[in-house]
C-alpha positions in Angstrom: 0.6 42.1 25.8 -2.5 43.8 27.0 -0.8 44.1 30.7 1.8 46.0 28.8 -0.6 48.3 27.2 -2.2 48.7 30.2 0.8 50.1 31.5 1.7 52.4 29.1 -2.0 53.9 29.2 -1.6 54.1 32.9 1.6 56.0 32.5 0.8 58.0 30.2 -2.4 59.3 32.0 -0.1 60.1 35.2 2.1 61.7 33.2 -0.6 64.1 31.6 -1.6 64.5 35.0 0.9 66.4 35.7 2.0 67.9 32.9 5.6 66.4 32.1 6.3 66.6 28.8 7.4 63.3 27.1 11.1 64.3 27.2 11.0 65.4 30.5 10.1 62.0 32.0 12.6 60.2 29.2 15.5 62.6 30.9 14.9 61.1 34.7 15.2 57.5 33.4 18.2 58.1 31.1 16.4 57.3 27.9 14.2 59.2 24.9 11.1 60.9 24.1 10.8 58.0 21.8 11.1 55.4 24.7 8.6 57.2 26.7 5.9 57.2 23.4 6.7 53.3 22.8 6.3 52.4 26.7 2.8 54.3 26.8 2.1 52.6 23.7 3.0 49.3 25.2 5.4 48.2 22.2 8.2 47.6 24.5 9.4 45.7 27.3 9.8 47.6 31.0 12.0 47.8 33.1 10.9 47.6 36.9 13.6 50.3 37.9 12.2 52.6 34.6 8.9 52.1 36.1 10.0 53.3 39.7 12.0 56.0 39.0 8.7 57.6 36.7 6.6 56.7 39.5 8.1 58.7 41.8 8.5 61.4 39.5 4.3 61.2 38.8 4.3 61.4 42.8 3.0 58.3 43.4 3.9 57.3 47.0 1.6 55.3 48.0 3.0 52.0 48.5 -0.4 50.0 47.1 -0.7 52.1 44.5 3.2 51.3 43.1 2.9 47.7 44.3 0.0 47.2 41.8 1.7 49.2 38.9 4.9 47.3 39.3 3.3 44.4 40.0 2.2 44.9 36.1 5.3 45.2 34.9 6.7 42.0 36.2 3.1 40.5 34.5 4.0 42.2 31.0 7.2 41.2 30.5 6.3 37.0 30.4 6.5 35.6 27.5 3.0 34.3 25.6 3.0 30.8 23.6 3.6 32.5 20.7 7.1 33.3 21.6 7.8 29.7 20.5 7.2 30.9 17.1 9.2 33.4 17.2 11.5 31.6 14.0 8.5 32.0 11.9 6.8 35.3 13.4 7.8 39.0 12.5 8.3 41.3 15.8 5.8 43.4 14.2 3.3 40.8 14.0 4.4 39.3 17.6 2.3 42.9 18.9 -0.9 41.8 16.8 -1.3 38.5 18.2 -0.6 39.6 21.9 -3.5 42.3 21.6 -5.5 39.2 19.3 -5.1 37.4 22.6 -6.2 40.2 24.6 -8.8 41.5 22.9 -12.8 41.5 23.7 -14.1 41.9 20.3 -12.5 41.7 17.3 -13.9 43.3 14.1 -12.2 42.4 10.8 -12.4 43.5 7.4 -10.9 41.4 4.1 -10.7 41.8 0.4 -8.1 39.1 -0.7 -8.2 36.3 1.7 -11.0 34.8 4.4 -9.3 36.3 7.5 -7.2 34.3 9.0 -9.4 33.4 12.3 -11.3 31.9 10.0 -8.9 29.9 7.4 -9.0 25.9 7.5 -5.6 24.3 7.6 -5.4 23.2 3.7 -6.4 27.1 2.7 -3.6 28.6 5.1 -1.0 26.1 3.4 -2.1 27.0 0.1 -2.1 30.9 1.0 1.4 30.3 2.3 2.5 27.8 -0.8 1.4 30.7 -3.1 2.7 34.0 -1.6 6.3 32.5 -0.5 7.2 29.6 -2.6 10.4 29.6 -1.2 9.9 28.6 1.8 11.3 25.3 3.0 8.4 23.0 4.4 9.3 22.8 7.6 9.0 26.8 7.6 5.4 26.9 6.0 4.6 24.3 8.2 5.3 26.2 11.1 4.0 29.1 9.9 0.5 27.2 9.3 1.0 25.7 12.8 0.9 29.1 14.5 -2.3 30.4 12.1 -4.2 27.4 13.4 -3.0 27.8 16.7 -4.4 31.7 16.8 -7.6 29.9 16.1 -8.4 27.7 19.4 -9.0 31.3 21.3 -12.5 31.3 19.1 -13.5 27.9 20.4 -12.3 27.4 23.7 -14.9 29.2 25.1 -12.5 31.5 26.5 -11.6 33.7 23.6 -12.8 37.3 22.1 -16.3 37.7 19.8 -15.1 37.8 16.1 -17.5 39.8 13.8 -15.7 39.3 10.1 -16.8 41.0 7.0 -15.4 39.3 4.4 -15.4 40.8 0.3 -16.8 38.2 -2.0 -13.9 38.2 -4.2 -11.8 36.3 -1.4 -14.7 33.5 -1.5 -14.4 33.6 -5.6 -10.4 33.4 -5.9 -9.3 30.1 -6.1 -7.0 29.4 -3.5 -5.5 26.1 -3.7 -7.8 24.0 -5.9 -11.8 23.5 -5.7 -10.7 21.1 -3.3 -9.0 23.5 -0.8 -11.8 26.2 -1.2 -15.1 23.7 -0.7 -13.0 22.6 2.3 -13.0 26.6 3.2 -16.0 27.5 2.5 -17.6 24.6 4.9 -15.4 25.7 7.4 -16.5 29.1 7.2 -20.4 27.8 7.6 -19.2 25.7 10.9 -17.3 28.5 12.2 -20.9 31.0 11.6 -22.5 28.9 13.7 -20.3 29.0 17.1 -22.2 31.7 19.1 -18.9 33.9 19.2 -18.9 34.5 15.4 -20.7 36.4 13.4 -19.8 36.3 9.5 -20.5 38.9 6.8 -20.4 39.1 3.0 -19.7 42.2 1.1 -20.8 41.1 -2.4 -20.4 41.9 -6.0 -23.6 43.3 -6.8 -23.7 46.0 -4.0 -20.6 47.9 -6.3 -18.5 50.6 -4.6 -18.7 50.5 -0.6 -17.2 52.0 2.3 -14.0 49.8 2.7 -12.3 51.2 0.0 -9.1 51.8 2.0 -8.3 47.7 2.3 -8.2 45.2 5.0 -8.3 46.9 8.2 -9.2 45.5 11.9 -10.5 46.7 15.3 -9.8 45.3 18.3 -11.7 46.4 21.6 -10.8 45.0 25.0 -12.3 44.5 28.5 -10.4 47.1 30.4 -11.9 50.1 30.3 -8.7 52.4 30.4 -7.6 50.8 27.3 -8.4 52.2 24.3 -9.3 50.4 20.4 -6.9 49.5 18.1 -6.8 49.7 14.7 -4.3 46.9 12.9 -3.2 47.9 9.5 -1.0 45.1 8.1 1.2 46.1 5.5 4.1 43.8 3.3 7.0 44.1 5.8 5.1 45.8 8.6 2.0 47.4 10.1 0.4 50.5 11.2 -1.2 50.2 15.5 -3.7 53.6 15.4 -5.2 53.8 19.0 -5.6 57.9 18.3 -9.3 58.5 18.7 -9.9 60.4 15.7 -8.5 57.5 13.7 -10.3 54.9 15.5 -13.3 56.3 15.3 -13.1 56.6 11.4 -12.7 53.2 11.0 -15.4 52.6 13.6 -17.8 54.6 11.2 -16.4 52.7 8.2 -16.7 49.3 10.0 -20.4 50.3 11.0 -21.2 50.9 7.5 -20.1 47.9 6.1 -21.8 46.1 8.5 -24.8 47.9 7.5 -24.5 47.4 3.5 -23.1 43.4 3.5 -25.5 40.4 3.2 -26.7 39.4 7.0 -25.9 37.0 8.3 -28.2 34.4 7.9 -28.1 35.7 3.9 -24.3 35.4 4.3 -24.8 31.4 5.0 -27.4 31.5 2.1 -24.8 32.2 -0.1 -21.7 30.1 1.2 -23.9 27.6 0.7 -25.1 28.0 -2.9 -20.9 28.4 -3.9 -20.5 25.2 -1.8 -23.2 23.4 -4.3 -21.6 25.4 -7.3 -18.1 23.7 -6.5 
């Protein structure tokens, strides 16, 4: 996923560099304006022949130069594991969990529910139980599968830094049983301590704050030419901001919550005066 994105940023940046206009480059591949906007944006697949053809009309000739570029495109179109989901896993949501892998940092904020980086198995089934009680088992069970197996990028010693601010209420809603949410709560004290994870509470007592708006993420990655992205998640959908007017808005936001939650070590104070109170 970030190969594709890295792409489409490329593209679009030769492109602006010479001043073709969006339909102007669909046109002399047979396709779009829209195409061109969801290629730069990296939300669909390329074609190596698409790719050429835009090259050329960029004026890129030199033959390292295009061997590289393609050479991305024949990166970004393989698959990732979580393709083999793909009975339980929305398209929309497919995009997510590519630029989850991808990412450098991610910075999260939650009202409702612990995020779900940060779920244990039992609270994930629960959530799932709850929200779609219609599922058949096998389906929730797949769709707790591919949660936890989001998870192993945090402690594989490979993965992105997490830095989660999380709203008391999700800590006070009882998810599942007393059971289910002592067995989250400890979870969310082992997971503070892995040196990639850092763990906020927003709590009651501080009143109105600056995440108003709802759950919201940013995800920042190690290529430079690559810009944040903000993740909205919506009911059927989501919203992918990478404008940097928008970004930066929920950068500021994101700073001040930081700034006005519990530490962290006061964060861990806390979990673990609920985990006594249970």
């Amino acid at each position: 996923m970030v190969r594709r994105i890295l792409l489409g940023s490329q593209l679009r940046r030769l492109r602006e560099g010479c001043a073709i206009t969006r339909e102007d480059a669909g046109y002399a591949i047979r396709a779009s304006e829209s195409k061109i906007s969801r290629m730069e944006l990296g939300r669909v697949s390329f074609k190596e022949r698409d790719v050429a053809d835009l090259l050329s009309l960029y004026g890129v000739h030199d033959g390292n130069e295009r061997e590289a570029l393609l050479g991305l495109v024949r990166e970004a179109n393989k698959s990732g594991w979580w393709h083999s989901f793909n009975d339980v896993l929305p398209g929309w949501f497919q995009t997510y969990i590519g630029l989850e892998e991808a990412a450098a940092l991610i910075r999260t904020y939650e009202v409702q529910f612990v995020p779900g980086l940060l779920q244990c198995e039992p609270y994930a089934r629960a959530i799932f139980a709850q929200s779609r009680p219609v599922l058949a088992e096998e389906e929730l069970e797949r769709r707790v599968s591919l949660r936890m197996r989001r998870q192993k990028a945090l402690t594989d010693g490979e993965g992105p830094r997490l830095w989660a601010v999380i709203d008391e209420a999700a800590l006070r809603r009882p998810v599942g049983g007393p059971e289910v949410m002592r067995a989250q709560v400890q979870h969310l004290l082992d997971m503070a301590e892995q040196p990639n994870v850092v763990v906020q509470v927003m709590p009651f007592r501080f009143g109105a704050h600056a995440g108003e708006s709802g759950a919201f993420s940013i995800l920042r990655f190690p290529e430079q030419d690559l810009a944040d992205v903000v993740y909205l998640e919506q009911l059927t959908s989501a919203l992918y901001l990478d404008k940097r007017d928008d970004v930066d808005e929920y950068v500021q936001v994101m700073e001040r919550l930081c700034v006005d939650s519990l530490t962290p070590q006061q964060t861990t104070d806390l979990l673990a005066g609920i985990l006594k109170e249970r």
